[in-house]
C-alpha positions, 0 to 999 in steps of 0.5 A: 589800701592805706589806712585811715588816718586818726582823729582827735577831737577839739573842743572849745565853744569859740571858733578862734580857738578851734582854728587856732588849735587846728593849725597847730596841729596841722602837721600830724597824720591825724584828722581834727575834729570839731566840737563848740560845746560839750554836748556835741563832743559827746554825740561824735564820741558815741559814733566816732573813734578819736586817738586824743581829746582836746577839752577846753575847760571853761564852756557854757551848758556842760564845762569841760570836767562834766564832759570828761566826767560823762567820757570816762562813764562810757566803755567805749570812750573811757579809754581815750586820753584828754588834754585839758586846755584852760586860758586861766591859770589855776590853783593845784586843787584845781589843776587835781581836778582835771587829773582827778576826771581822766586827764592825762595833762593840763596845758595852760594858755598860752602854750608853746606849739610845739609842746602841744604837737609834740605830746598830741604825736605821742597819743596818736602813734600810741592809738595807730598801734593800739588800732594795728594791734586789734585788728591784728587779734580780730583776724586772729579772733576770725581764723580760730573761729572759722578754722576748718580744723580743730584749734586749741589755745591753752595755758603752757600747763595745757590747762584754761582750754579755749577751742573752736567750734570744729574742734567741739564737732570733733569731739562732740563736746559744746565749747563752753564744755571744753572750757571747763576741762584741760588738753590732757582731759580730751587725750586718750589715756595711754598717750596723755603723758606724751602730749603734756610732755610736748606741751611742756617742751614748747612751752619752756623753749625746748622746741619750736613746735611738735607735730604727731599722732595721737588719739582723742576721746570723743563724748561718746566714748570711741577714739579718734585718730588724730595729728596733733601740732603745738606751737608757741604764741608770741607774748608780749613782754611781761604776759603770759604765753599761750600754746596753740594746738591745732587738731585734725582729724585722721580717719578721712585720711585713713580712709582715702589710703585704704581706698587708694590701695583698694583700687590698685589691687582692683587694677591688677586684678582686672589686668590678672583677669584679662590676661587669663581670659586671652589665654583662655581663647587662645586654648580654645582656638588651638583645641577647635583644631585639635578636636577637628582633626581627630584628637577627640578623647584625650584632649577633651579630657585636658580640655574639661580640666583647664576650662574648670581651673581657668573658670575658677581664677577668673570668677575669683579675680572678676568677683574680687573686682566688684564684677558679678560672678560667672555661672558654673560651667559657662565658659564650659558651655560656650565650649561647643559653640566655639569649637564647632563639632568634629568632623565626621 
């Protein structure tokens, strides 16, 4: 979707010069707004954004100094440059004047087009920019905000700590509390020095961004296992840059590997019990023979003693499964029942 094109306002109380400054200004990538009076450049002001204002300086009801007096009060169009557009030449004083109420220039009538183009293409290129610029902070604003992880922007020195609110669950601290402290003052002791020194690193161009583990200190006290990434923020030139450092909680993660490691030795366990019980069965089928051909005494005896050591792995296997465990003797009892009794 392309974007929307700029506006700049004109406003003149006589149409012929409306029409007039409009065609001028037909070439640029703007829209161009009407206004016959100051009273109604005022009420578009205060629903509409505008890249420049063009004023004419001679007007009934409000003239053009008392409209750029009201523009320059309000915070939401303060900002907005004014070309002052007047069909009389006038002393300096004059001319101060409209600097004095925010103008940013002064035409006289008549003035060349092109000059009048030329300055008008520079004021709206500087508000598209301007526009870019802060719908590019407001997403950033929205991602830091929403972040599902804990996010820090603080100063190279780590202090002036700005967080997000999953970073304030994480460590069970209000922002505004945060706000108040430094990186270092939310580390675990014994690994604060660390982390300012990688702070440092980053900041002074030594590395492109850091990431390790590391432990925070939560409200109440406990420490929090935690991977840790600091990285630089691109500044402009002159300001001051910033580090973003982006805080994850370990211990789910932890805990996922301690349950995956669980659950394989419960597989081989499971395997290992399985294994046992076959040959278990098998025993017990080459005994039934035995027993049935006369072998009774001695191999009973073996019997008794393999039935009680295969009992004990596999109650010990099944029971490390999360199997309950079997009663005492029970593969002993089922014994006869398998076997069938000797015969006579």
């Amino acid at each position: 979707m392309s974007e929307a094109p700029a506006r700049i306002l004109v406003v003149d109380d006589r149409d012929e010069n409306l029409v007039a400054l409009s065609e001028t200004l037909g070439t640029l990538d703007a829209e161009i707004v009407h206004a016959g009076s100051g009273e109604e450049a005022l009420k578009l002001l205060l629903k509409e954004d505008f890249a420049l204002i063009l004023l004419d300086v001679k007007m009934p009801g409000l003239d053009g100094f008392s409209t750029a007096a009201y523009i320059k009060k309000l915070e939401r169009t303060r900002y907005i440059p004014i070309i002052f557009i007047t069909a009389e030449r006038t002393d300096p004083s004059h001319v101060f004047r409209g600097y004095e109420t925010g103008a940013v220039d002064y035409l006289v009538k008549p003035f060349v087009p092109e000059v009048l183009l030329s300055k008008a293409s520079v004021f709206v290129e500087l508000h598209q920019k301007d526009r870019a610029l802060r719908e590019s902070e407001a997403r950033f604003r929205s991602a830091f905000d929403n972040a599902p992880i804990g996010i820090a922007l603080t100063s190279p020195d780590g202090s002036e700590l700005e967080v997000n609110e999953a970073l304030g669950m994480l460590l069970g601290r209000s922002r505004d509390e945060l706000h108040k402290t430094t990186v270092a003052d939310i580390i675990n002791p014994d690994d604060r020095s660390a982390v300012v020194k990688a702070l440092k690193k980053v900041a002074s161009g030594g590395s492109n961004g850091r990431l390790f583990e590391t432990r925070c200190v939560h409200a109440d006290g406990h420490r929090i296992e935690v991977g840790l990434a600091v990285s630089m923020i691109s500044a402009s030139p002159g300001a001051p840059g910033r580090l973003i450092v982006q805080i994850q909680d370990l211990s789910e993660l932890r805990r996922a590997e301690t349950y995956a490691r669980e659950l394989e030795i419960m597989k081989t366990r499971q395997m290992d019990a399985l294994q046992i019980n076959d040959a278990v069965v098998q025993g017990l089928v080459v005994a039934k023979f035995a027993l049935e051909l006369g072998y009774e005494e001695k191999l009973a005896e073996s019997l008794d003693q393999t039935l009680a050591s295969a009992q004990s792995i596999v109650t010990d296997l099944m029971d490390a499964s999360g199997r309950d465990r079997f009663e005492p003797g029970e593969l002993v009892r089922e014994a006869p029942a398998q076997l069938g009794r000797r015969r006579e």
